[in-house]
N, C-alpha and C positions, 0 to 999 in steps of 0.2 A: 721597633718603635719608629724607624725612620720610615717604612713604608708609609704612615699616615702623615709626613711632610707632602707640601705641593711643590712643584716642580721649584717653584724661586725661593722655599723655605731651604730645602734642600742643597742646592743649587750656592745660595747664601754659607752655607754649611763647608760647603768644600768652597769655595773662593777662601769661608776664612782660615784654613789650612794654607792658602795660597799666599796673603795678606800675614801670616805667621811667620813663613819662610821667607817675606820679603823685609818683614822686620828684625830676622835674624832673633827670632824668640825660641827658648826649646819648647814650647807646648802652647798650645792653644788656649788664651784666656781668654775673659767675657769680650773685652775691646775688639779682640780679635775677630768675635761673633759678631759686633755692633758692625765694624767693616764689612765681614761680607755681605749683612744685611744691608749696608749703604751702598752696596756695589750691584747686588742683583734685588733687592727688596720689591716690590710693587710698586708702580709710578702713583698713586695714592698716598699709600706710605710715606714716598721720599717725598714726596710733599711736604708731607705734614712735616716732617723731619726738617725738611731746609727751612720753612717758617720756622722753626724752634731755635735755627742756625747750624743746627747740627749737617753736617756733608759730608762724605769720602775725603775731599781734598783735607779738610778742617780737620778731620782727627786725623789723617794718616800725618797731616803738618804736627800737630800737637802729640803725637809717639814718636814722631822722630828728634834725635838730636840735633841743634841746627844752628849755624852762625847766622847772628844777625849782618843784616846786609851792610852796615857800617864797618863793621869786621871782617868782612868774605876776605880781604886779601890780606889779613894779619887773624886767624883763630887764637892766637894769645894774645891778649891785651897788655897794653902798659904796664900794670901792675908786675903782670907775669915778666914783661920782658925786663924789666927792672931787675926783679929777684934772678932770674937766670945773669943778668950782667955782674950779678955783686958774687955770681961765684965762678965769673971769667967765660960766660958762656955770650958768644955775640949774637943774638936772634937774627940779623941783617944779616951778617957771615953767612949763617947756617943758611937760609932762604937764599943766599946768590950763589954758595957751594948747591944746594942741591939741582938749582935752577940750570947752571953753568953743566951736573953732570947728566940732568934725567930731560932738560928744557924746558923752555920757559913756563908752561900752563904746565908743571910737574904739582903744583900746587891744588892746582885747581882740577884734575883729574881725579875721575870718583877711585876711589881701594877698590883695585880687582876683589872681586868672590875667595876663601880660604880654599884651596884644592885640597882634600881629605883622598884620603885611600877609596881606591876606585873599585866600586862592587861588580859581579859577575857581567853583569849586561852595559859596562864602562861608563855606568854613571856612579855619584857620589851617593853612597846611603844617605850622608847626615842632608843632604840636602834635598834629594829627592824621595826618602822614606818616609814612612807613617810618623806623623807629629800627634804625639798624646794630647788629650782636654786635661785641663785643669780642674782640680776638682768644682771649682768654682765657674768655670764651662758648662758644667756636664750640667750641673744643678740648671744652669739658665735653661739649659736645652729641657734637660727635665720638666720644667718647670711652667714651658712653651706647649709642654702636653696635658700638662695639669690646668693649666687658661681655657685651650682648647674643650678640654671635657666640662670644666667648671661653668661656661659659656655653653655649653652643647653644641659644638661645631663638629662638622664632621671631620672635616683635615687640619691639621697646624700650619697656618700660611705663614708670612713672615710678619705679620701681626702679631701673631701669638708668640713667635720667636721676639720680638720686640717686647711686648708685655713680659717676658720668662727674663730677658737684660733688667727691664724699671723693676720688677720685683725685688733683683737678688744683687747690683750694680756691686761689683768689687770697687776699692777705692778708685782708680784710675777712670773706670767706668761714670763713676756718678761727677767726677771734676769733670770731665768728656762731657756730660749732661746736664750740667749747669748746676748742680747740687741736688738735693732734696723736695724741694718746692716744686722746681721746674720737673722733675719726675713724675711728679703727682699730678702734674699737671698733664703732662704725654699723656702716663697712666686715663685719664679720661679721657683723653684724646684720640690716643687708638682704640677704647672700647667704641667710641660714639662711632669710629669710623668702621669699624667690627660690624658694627649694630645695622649703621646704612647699608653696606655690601649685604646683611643677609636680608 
């Protein structure tokens, strides 16, 4: 099937295997599709996509966990540090012990990568190996070939990988894309833009 992708369908396909492993996920879901299509898509496309609001930065911000910027230098709030104080745990202590032994920006330094057992050629399987689709992956992509033929196009560009996401949007997917409305609304947006290209 993948022979009839074009180069940036394709291309999209393997980024979001890349985009998977960068979100530390075991398998490939649809969001993960929408990224690499936001990464290599068609300058067309990502048009139409950034008028919608949607961008690479925008979801990869919105899958990641993330302290607000009020918080960057306390991740537990008040709340939290209260309940730790009422059972003898000093959040300030802990933060000038760790400070005092790893230094100052010990805090603010990203968590090295997990080191796993090293495969034959000294890299990490789980990090560098084949990441499964989700079932719910598989169907978009599926689904990207079914647009394709139902249109009569000859190849699946990342159009149609786009139309195979608004189709089948797992939850996370359709929050990502504004809801239902706004779907339907793409949905005619990338056929009209389908339609101009041919």
């Amino acid at each position: 099937m993948f022979e009839r992708f074009s180069r940036t369908a394709r291309t999209s396909i393997v980024i979001a295997q890349e985009e998977t492993r960068a979100l530390r996920s075991p398998r490939i879901e649809v969001e993960h599709v929408l990224l690499g299509l936001l990464a290599e898509g068609d300058p067309e496309l990502l048009a139409l996509l950034e008028q919608a609001g949607i961008t690479h930065d925008g979801v990869v911000a919105a899958l990641q966990p993330t302290v607000g910027a009020d918080n960057a230098a306390a991740p537990l709030g008040a709340e939290d540090a209260e309940a730790l104080r009422s059972i003898g745990i000093d959040l300030d202590a802990v933060r000038e012990s760790l400070e005092a032994t790893f230094g100052a920006d010990a805090l603010d330094r990203p968590i090295p990568a997990e080191r796993g057992r090293r495969g034959p050629f000294g890299f990490t399987p789980a990090k560098y190996g084949h990441i499964p689709f989700s079932r719910e992956a598989k169907k978009v992509v599926e689904l990207s070939l079914r647009e394709a033929l139902a249109r009569k196009d000859g190849a699946i560009e990342s159009a149609h990988l786009l139309l195979g996401i608004l189709r089948a949007p797992n939850a996370t997917t359709e929050r990502l894309l504004g809801g239902a409305e706004s779907i339907a609304v793409l949905r005619t947006r990338v056929h009209a833009l389908l339609d101009d290209a041919a």
